[in-house]
C-alpha positions, -999 to 999 in steps of 0.1 A, spaced: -814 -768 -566 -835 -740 -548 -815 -704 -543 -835 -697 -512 -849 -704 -483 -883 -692 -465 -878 -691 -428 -891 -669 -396 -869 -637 -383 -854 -608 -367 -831 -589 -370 -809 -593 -338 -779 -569 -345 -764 -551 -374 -724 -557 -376 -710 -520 -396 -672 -531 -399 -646 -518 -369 -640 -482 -356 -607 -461 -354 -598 -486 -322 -607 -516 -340 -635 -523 -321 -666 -538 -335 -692 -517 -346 -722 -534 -336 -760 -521 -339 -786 -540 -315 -818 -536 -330 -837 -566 -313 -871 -567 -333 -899 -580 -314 -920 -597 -341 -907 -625 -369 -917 -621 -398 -914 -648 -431 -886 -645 -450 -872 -656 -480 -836 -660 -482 -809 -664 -505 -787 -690 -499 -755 -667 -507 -759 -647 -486 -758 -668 -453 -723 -671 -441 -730 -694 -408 -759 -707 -389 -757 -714 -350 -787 -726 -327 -797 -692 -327 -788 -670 -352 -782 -667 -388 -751 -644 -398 -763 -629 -430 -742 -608 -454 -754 -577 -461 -746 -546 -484 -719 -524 -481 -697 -551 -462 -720 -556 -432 -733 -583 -416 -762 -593 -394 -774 -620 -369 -806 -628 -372 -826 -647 -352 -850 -675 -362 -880 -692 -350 -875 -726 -357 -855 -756 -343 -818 -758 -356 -829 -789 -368 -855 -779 -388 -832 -746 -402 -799 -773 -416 -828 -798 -433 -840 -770 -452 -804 -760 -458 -792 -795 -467 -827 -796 -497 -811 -767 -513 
């Protein structure tokens, strides 16, 4: 069983909990290149056809985009 996966991305936003209003706090930070990742398996709470939502420290989270196919992205889940 492999703990991580390698994969292409960027960060898309940056999720830092809810303000006094209980409105998301959300951080676009829209990177232009990808870069090669490896990531561990815990820490990825969903995947879409777009995005990754990532767990991150302090009890943040994060979309990240990816530059493969969704396909591709739940095959290398599924090995793991």
């Amino acid at each position: 069983m492999n703990n991580y996966i390698e994969l292409p991305v960027r960060v898309h936003s940056v999720i830092h909990g809810y303000d006094n209003d209980n409105q998301l706090i959300i951080e676009s930070i829209g990177e232009k290149q990808f870069i090669n990742k490896l990531i561990a398996i815990r820490r990825i709470e969903s995947v879409s056809q777009e995005y990754l939502l990532v767990k991150l420290t302090h009890g943040r989270v994060a979309y990240w985009e990816y530059d493969e196919s969704y396909e591709v992205v739940a095959s290398k889940l599924k090995t793991c």
